[in-house]
C-alpha positions as a Markdown table, in Angstrom:
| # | Residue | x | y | z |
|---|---|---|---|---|
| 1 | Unk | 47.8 | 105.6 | -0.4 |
| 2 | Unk | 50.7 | 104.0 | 1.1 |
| 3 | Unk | 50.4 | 102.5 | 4.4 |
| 4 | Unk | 53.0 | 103.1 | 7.2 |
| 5 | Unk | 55.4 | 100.2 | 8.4 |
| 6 | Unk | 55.0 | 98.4 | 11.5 |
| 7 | Unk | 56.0 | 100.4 | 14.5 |
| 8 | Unk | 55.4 | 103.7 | 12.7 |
| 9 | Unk | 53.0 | 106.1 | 11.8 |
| 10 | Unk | 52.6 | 108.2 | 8.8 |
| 11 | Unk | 50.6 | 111.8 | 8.2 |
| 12 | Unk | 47.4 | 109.7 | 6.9 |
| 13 | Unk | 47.2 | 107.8 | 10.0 |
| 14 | Unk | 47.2 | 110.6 | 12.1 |
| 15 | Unk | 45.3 | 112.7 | 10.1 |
| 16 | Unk | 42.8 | 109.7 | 9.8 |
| 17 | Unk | 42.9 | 108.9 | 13.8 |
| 18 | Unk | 41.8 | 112.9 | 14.4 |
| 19 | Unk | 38.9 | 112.2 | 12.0 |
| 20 | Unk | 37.8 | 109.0 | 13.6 |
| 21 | Unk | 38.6 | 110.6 | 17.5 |
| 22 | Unk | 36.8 | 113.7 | 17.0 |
| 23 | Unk | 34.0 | 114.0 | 15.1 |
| 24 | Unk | 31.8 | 110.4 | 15.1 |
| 25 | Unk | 32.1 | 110.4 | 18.9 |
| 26 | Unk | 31.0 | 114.2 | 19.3 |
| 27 | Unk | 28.5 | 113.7 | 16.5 |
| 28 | Unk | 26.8 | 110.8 | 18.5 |
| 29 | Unk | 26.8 | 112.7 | 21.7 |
| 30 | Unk | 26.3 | 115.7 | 20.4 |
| 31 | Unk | 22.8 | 114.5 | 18.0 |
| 32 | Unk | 21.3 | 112.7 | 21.3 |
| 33 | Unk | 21.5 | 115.8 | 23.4 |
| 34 | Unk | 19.9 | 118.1 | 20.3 |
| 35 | Unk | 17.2 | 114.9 | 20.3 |
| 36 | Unk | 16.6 | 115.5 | 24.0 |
| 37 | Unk | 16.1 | 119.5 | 23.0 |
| 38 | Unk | 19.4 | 120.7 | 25.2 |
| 39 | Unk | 22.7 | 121.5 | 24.8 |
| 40 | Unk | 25.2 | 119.9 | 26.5 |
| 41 | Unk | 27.1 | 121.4 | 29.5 |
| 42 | Unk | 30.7 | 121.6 | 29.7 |
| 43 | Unk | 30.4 | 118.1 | 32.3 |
| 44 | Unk | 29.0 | 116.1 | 29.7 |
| 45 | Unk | 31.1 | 117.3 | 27.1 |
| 46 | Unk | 34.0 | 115.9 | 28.9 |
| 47 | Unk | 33.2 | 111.9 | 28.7 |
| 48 | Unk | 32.5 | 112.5 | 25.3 |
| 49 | Unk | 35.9 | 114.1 | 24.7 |
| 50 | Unk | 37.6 | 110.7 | 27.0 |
| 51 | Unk | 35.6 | 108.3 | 24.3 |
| 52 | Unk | 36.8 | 110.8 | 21.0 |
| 53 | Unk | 40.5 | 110.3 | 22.5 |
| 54 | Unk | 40.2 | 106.6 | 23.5 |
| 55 | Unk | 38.8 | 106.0 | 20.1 |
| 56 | Unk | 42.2 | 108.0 | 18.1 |
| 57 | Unk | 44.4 | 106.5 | 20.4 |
| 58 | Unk | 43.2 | 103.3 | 19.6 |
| 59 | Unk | 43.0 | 103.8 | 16.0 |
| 60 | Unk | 46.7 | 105.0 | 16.0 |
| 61 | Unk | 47.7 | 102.0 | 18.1 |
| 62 | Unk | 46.3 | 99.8 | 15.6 |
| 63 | Unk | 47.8 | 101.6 | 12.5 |
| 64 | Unk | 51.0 | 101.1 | 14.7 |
| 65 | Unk | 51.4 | 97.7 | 15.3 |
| 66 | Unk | 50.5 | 96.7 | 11.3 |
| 67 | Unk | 52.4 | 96.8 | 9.1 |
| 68 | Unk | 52.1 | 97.9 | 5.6 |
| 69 | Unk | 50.3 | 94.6 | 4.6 |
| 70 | Unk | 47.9 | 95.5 | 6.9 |
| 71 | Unk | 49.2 | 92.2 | 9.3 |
| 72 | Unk | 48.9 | 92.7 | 12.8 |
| 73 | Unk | 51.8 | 92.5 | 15.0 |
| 74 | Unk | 54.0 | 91.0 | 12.2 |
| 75 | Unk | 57.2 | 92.7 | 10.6 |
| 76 | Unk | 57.6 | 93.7 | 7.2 |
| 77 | Unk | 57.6 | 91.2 | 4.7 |
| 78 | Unk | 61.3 | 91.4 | 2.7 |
| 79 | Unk | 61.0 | 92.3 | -0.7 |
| 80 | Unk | 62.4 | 89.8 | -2.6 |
């Protein structure tokens, strides 16, 4: 797979970022309420949605600001 350049974002990132924001969040929230022998109400599905979002949004702003060396906050190397 080929990694995005700095300052952009490719299908795989976003595709990856909706993986990571939506279901290990929900999964974790959703397993301790099954535990507990309920199911959760629409009010306590919505912090779990906030922490699925934070946790894409951060993915994605990660994937944006490396580059495809997978260097943080540095610009493509030039190909020489």
């Amino acid at each position: 797979m080929k990694a995005s350049k700095f300052l952009s974002l490719n299908f795989q990132d976003i595709l990856k970022g909706f993986v990571v924001s939506m279901i290990a969040p929900f999964l974790y929230g959703l397993i301790g309420y099954l535990d507990a022998g309920t199911i959760p109400t629409m009010a306590e599905i919505k912090p779990m949605a906030i922490i699925a979002l934070s946790a894409g949004l951060s993915y994605l702003l990660k994937n944006w600001l490396t580059n495809n060396q997978g260097q943080i906050l540095k610009k493509e190397p030039k190909n020489t």
